[in-house]
C-alpha positions as a printed Julia matrix, in Angstrom:
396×3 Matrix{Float64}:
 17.94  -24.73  -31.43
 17.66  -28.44  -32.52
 14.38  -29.45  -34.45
 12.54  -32.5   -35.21
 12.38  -34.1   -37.92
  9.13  -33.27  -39.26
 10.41  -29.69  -38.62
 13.2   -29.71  -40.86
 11.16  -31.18  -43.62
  8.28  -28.32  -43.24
 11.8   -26.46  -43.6
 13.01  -28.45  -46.75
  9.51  -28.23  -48.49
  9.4   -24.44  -47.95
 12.92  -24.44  -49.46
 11.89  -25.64  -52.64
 12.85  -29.62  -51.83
 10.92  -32.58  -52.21
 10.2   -34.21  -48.78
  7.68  -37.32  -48.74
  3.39  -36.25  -47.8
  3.37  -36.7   -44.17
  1.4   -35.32  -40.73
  2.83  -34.77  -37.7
  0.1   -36.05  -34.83
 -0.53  -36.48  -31.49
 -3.26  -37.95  -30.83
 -4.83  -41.34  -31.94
 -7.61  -39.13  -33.85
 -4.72  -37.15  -36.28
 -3.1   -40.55  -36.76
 -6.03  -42.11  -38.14
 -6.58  -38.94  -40.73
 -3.12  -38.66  -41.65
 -3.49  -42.2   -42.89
 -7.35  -41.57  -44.37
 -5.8   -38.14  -46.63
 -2.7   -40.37  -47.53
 -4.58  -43.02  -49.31
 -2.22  -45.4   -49.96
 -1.24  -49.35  -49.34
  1.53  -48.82  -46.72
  2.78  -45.93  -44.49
  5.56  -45.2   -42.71
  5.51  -44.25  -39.26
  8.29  -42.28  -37.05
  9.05  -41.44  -33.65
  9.67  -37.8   -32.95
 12.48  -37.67  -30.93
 16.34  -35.23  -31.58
 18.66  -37.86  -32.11
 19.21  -40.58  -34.8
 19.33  -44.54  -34.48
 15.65  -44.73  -34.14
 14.72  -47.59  -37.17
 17.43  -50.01  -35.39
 15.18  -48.92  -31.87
 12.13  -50.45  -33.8
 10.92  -46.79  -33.91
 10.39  -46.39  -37.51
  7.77  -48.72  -39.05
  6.05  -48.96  -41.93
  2.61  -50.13  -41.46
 -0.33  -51.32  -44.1
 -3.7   -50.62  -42.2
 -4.91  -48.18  -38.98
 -4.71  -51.2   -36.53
 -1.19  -51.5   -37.27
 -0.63  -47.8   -37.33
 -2.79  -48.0   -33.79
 -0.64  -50.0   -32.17
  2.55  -48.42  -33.04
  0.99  -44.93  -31.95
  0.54  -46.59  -28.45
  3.27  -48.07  -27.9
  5.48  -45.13  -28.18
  3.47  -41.91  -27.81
  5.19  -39.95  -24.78
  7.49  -42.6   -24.21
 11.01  -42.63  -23.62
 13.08  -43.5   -26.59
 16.45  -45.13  -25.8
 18.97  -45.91  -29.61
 22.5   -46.21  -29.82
 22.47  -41.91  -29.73
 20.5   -41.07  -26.75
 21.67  -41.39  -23.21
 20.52  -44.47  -20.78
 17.67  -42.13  -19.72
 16.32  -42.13  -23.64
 14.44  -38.66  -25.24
 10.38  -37.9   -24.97
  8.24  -39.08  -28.01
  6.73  -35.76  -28.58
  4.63  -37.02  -31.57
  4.36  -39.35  -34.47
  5.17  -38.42  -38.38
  2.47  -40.29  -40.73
  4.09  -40.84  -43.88
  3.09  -41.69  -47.76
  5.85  -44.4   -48.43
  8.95  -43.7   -51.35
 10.02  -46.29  -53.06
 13.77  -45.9   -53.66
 16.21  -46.62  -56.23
 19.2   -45.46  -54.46
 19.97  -43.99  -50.99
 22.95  -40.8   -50.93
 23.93  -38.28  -47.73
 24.5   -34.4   -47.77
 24.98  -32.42  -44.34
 26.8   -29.14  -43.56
 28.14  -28.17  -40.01
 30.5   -25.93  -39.04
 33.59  -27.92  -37.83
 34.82  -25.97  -34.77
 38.01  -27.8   -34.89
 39.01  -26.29  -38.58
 36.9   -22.7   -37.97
 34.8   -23.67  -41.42
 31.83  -24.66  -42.65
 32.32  -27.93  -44.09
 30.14  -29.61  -47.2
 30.11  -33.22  -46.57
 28.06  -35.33  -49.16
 28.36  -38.96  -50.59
 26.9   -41.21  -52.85
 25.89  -43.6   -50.24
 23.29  -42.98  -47.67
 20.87  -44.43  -45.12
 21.1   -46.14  -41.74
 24.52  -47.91  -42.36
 26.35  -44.37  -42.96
 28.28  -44.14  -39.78
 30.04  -47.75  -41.01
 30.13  -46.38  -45.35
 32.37  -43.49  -43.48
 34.93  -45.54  -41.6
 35.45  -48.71  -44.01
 35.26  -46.55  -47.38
 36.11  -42.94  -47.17
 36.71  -42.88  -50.83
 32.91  -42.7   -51.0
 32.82  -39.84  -49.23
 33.77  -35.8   -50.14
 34.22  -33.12  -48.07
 34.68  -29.26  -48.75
 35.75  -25.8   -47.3
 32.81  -23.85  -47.95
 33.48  -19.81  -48.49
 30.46  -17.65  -46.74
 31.54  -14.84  -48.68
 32.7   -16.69  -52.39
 30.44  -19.74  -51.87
 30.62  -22.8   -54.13
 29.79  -22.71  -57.59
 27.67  -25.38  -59.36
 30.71  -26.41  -61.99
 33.15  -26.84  -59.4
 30.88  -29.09  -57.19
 29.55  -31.47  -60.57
 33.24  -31.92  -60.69
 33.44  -33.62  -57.1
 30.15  -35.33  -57.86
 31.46  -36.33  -60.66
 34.13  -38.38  -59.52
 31.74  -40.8   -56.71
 30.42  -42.18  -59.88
 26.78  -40.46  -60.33
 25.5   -40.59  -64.28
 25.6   -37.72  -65.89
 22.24  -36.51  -65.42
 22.36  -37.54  -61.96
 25.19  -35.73  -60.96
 23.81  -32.66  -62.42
 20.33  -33.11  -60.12
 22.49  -34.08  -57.02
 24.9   -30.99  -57.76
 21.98  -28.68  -57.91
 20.31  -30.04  -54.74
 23.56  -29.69  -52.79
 24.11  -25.43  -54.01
 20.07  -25.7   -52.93
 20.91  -26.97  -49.49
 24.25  -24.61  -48.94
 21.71  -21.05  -49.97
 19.12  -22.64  -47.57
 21.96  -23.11  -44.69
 23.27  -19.74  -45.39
 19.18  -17.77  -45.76
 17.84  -19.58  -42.55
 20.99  -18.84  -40.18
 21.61  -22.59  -39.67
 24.3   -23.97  -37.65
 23.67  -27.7   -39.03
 21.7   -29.69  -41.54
 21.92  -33.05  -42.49
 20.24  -35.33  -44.78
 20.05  -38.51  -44.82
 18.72  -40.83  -46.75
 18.42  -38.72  -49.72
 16.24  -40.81  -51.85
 16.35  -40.96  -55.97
 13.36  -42.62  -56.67
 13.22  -44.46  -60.21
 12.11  -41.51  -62.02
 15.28  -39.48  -60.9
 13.71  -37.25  -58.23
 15.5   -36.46  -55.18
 13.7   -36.82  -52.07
 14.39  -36.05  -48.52
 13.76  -38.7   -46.56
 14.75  -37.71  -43.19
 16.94  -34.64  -41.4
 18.52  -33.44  -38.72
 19.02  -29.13  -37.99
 20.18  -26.55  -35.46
 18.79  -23.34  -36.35
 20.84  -20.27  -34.79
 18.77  -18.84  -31.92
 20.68  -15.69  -32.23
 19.37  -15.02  -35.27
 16.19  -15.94  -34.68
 15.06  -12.2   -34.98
 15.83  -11.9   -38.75
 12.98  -13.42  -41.75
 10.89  -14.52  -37.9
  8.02  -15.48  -39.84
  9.36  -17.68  -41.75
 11.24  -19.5   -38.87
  8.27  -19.28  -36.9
  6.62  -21.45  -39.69
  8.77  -24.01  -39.41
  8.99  -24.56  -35.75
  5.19  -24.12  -34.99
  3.61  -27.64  -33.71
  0.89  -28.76  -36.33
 -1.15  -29.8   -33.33
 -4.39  -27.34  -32.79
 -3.94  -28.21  -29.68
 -0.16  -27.5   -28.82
 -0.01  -24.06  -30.79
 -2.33  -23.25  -28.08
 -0.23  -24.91  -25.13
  3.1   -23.99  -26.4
  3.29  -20.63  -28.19
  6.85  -19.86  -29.83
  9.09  -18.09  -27.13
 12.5   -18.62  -27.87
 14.85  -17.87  -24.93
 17.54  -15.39  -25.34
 19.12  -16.58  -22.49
 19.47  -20.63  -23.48
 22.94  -22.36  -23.7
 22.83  -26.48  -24.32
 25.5   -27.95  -22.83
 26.88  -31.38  -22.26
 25.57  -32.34  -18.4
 22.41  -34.46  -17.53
 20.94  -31.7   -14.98
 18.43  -29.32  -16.56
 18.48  -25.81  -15.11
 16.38  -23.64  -14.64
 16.32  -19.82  -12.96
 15.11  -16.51  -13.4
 18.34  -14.1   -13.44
 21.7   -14.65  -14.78
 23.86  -14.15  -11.82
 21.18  -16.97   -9.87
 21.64  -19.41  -12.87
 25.32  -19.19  -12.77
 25.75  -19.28   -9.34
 23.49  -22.47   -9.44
 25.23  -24.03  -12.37
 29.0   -23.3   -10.42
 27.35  -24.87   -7.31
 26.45  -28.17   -9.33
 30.37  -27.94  -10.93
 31.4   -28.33   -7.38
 29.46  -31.16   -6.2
 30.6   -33.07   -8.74
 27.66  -33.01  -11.4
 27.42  -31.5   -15.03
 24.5   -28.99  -15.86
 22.7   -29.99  -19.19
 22.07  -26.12  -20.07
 21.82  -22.63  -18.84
 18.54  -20.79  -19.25
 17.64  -17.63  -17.27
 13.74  -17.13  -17.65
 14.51  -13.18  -17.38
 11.79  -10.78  -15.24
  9.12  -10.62  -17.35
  7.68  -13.75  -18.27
  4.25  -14.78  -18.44
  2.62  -18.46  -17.88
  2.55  -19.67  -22.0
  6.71  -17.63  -21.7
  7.23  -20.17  -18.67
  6.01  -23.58  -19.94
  7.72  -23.05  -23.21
 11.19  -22.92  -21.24
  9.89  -25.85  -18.63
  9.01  -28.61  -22.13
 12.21  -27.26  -23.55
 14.01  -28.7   -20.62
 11.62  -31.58  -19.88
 12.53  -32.75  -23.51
 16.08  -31.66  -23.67
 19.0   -34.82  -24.73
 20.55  -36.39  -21.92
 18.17  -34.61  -18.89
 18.04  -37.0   -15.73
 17.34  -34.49  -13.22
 16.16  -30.8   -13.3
 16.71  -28.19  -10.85
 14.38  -25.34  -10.65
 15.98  -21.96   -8.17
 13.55  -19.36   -8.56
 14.05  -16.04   -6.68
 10.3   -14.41   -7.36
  9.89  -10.9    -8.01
  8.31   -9.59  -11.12
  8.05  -13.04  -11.94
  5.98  -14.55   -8.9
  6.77  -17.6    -7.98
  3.21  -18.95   -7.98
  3.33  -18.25  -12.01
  6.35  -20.63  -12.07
  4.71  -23.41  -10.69
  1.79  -23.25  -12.42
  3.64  -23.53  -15.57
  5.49  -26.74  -14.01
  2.46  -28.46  -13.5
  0.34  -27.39  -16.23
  3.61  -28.59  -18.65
  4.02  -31.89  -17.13
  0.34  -32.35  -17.47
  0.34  -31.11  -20.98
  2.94  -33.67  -21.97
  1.18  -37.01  -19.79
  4.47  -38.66  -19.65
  4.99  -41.64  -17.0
  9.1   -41.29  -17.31
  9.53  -37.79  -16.61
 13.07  -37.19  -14.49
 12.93  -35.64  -10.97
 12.92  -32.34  -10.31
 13.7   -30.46   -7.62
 12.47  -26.68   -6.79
 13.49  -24.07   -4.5
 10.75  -21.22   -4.38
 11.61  -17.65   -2.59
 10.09  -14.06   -2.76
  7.1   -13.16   -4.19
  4.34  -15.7    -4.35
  6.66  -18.47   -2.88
  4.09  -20.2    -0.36
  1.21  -20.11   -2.83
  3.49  -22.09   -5.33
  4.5   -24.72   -3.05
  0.54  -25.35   -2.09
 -0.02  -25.34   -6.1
  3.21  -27.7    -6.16
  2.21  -30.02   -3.29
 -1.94  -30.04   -4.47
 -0.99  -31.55   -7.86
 -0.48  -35.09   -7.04
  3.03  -34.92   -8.66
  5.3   -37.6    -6.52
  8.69  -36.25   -9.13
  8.48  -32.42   -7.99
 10.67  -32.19   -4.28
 10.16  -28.88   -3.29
 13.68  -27.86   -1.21
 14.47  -24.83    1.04
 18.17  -24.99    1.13
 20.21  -24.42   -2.49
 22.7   -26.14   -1.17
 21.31  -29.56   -0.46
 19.18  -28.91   -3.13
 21.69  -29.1    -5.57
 23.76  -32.28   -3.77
 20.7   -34.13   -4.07
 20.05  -33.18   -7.44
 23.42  -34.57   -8.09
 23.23  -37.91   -6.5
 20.0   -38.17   -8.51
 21.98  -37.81  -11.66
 24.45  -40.42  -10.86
 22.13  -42.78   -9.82
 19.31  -42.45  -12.11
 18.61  -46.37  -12.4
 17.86  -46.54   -9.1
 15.05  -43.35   -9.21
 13.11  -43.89  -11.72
């Protein structure tokens, strides 16, 4: 499960690292308190979004006053975001991080993956950071170090100041960065992480290391073990979106690399859906099988994780009611697309049959919604969802 940004750093700050004073809003209302508690001269302002490139997108500001902040909050809230990371189709602003501002000394990276290629977990830090990273790590790799991380031995603190050593830190520096790296390696290893990456890290001019922005995937897997915890850090801070979107994480959810969102209650449907897109020609975005006994809040959690998903032009809803009626699954369609008041959201297309499947399409065709196509046959269903997808400048 990818998070936002101003998920990792409730993540970070519960992990014992220093992350800049910030609120996550979304509404007008939240932004103008975030920036009354702050109390400073300037702010800093940042589109929620998964992916990176966002300050060369102009969606990172910093801002002086509440007209400025105003503005900003306007011009992107629940807009599409397109940087040099997202696809053409760009991701949903789901909210706006109000920041107090850092001023910074010097800018250095840390991240840890597991590198599929080598079967490890790999350590990658460097004692240059910030936007121009990507370019640091192809023109001067000396900059850069990288190490084979043991789950079982780990890393010990003298053997990593000896790498940090050698990129040049002073003394006491290296020490603080050394420490913050064996901080970040227990937190990947106690919250079941698959990735983590900071960047900038931020030493400020009294020598404190601050994280100024991350990226995570959190294993879904193991979302069952320390739940509270993990249920902290992905809650929204919004009063109003704990209510719309309680935490139901789907046991049944694979991301994958396509630009159709799917969506269908019952493994064998979902793959037989996903095999029928394969052979038109298109590429599903994900698998998710809503199971047999989900309820409405259960429902629209799945629908925004799609509607938000990377890369999603099209989604294709096949819905076989039984337990689940199908009436319950469009309610949770519309109610999540209202919830969200997006003007950019992609088509979708829904086939409803069983239980409940004419009173969903009256709930479906009632709403006003000129995106949903409501579709009989799977198969034409799914060709037209995949002309959609590869000619999404045209439908939008």
């Amino acid at each position: 499960m990818y998070l936002y940004e101003y998920q990792v750093k409730r993540m970070l700050f519960l992990s014992g690292f220093l992350v800049p004073k910030g609120f996550f809003c979304q509404t007008i209302e939240e932004v103008r308190n975030a920036i009354f508690q702050l109390n400073q001269k300037i702010f800093v302002l940042k589109c929620q979004i998964q992916s990176g490139g966002r300050k060369k997108s102009g969606a990172i500001e910093i801002v002086s006053n509440i007209k400025e902040a105003e503005l900003f909050f306007f011009k992107w809230m629940n807009k599409k975001l397109i940087t040099n990371q997202t696809n053409s189709g760009g991701q949903l602003v789901i909210g706006i991080l109000v920041e107090e501002h850092v001023s910074i000394k010097k800018e250095t990276y840390a991240s840890i993956s597991l590198d599929k290629n080598d079967k490890q977990i790999m350590l990658i830090f460097s004692s240059s950071g910030g936007t121009e990273v990507e370019k640091y790590h192809r023109n001067c790799k000396k900059l850069f170090r990288k190490i084979e991380i043991d789950p079982i031995k780990k890393l010990t603190l003298n053997i990593l100041e000896k790498h940090v050593d050698n990129l040049g830190y002073q003394k006491k520096e290296g020490k603080f960065f050394s420490k913050f790296l064996i901080k970040l390696l227990n937190m990947f290893f106690y919250l079941d992480l698959l990735f983590v990456e900071i960047n900038p890290i931020a030493i400020d001019k009294k020598g404190r290391f601050f994280c100024l922005d991350g990226k995570s995937n959190m294993d879904c897997n193991a979302f069952f073990r320390k739940k509270e915890l993990k249920k902290n850090i992905l809650k929204f801070d919004s009063k109003i979106d704990n209510e719309k979107f309680k935490l139901y994480e789907p046991s049944n959810y694979v991301l994958l690399k396509g630009n159709i969102g799917c969506i269908a209650n019952g493994a064998g449907l979902a793959m037989a859906t996903m095999d029928l897109i394969k052979i038109y020609g298109g590429n599903p975005a994900n698998f998710l099988d809503i199971g047999g006994n989900t309820d409405l809040s259960g429902m629209k959690s799945y629908i925004h994780k799609v509607l938000v998903q990377k890369n999603v032009n099209v989604i294709l809803i096949n819905i076989f009611g039984g337990i689940v009626r199908c009436e319950i699954v469009a309610e949770a369609l519309i109610q999540s697309l209202k919830d969200i008041q997006n003007e950019c959201f992609p088509k979708i297309l829904i086939r409803l049959s069983g239980n409940g499947y004419q009173s969903g399409i009256n709930y479906i065709e009632k709403s006003g919604f000129n995106n949903i196509f409501v579709m009989d046959n799977l198969e034409k269903m799914v060709k037209r969802s995949v002309h959609l997808a590869k000619n999404v400048y045209f439908n939008k």
